[in-house]
N, C-alpha and C positions, 0 to 999 in steps of 0.2 A: 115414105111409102106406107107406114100406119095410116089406119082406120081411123077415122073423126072423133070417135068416142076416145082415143087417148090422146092424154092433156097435152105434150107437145104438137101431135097435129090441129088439136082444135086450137091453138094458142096460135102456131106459125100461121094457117089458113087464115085465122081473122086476121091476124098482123097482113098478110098479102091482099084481103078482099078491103080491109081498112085504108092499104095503099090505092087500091084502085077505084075510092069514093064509097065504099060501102061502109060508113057511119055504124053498124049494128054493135051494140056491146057484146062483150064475151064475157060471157057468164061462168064462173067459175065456181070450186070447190074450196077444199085447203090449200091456200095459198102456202102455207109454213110446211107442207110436207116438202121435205126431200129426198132427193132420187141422186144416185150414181149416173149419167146418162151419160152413155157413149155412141161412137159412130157404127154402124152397122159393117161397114166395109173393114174396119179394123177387126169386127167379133168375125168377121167369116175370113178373114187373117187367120187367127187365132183358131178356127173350127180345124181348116188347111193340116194348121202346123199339129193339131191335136193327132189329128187321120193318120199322121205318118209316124207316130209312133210304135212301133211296135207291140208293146202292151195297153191295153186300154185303161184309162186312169179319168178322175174327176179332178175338172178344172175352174174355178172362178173366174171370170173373163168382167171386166172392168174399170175403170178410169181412176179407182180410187180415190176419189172424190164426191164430193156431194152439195147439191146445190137445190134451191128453195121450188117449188111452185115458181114464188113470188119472182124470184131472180131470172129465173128462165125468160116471165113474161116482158120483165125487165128490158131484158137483152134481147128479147127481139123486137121488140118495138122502136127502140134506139137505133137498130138496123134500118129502121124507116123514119129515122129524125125527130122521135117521136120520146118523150121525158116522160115517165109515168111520176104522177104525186099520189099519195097514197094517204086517206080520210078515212076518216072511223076505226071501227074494232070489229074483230070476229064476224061474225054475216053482216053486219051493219058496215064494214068495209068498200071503199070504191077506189078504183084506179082511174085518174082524170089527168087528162094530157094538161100537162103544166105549161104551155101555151098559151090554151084554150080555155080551161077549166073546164072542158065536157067530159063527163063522164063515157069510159072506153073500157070500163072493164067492173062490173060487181060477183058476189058472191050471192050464189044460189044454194039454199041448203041441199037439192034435192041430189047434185055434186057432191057430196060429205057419202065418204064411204063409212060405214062403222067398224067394220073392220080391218079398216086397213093402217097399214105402219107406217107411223109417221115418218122413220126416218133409215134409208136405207143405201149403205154403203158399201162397196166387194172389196174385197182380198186378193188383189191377185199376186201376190208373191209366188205363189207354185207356179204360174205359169210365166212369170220372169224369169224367174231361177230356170226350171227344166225345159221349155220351151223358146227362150229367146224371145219371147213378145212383149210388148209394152205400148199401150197407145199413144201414139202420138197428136191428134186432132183434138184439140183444147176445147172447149166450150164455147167458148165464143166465137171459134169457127163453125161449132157442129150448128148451132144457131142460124148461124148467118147464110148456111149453105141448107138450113132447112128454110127458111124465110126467102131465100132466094128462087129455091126449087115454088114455092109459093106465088110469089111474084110472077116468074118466067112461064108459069100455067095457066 
């Protein structure tokens, strides 16, 4: 349900209009950042179980994990039979279905945030421990059922 300007929608969306003959490259950023990315339906879990607490506290909500740009686009392309091989360096980089050899994915610098963090992971031990929560929806679910919701639109 994200906006196009963030990189899992604009990744799952081409992965789905690529399934339905739309050839267009996705032009991307930093491939090498990583991100924690969890399901939504699990953090509004986690919101629920916050609310019923009686005193209000701060919670990190989380997967505990962390996985690439690169890996993300990876995995969902794979959802559509599709092998990324991966040429060059740095913006000179392209991801080219290994089939084919056509180029399905380069780096745009205008994509490069300068401020932003490369590499970002949560904590959620507090809300293990005092809340009972913990995600369950893997990554390569969460993928699959974005790519899907892609697809099926």
């Amino acid at each position: 349900m994200r906006g196009e300007t963030f990189v899992t929608k604009k990744i799952t969306k081409a992965v789905g209009d690529y399934f339905r003959g739309n050839k267009k490259i996705l032009e991307l950023g930093n491939l090498d950042a990583k991100r924690d990315w969890g399901h939504s339906k699990e953090y509004v879990q986690s919101m629920w179980k916050i609310l019923q607490k009686k005193k209000p506290k701060d919670y990190v909500i989380s997967t505990d994990k962390s996985y690439s740009v690169r890996i993300f686009v990876e995995e969902a392309y794979k959802n559509i039979g599709i092998k990324i091989k991966w040429i060059g360096k740095g913006k000179n980089e392209k991801g080219l279905d290994k089939k084919t050899n056509r180029t399905i994915i380069s780096i745009n610098k205008k994509y490069f945030r300068p401020n932003e963090v490369d590499y970002l992971k949560g904590d959620s031990s507090k809300a293990k421990r005092e809340l009972k929560w913990k995600p369950k929806i893997s990554f390569k679910r969460l993928v699959k059922e974005m790519v899907r919701y892609e697809i099926d639109t």
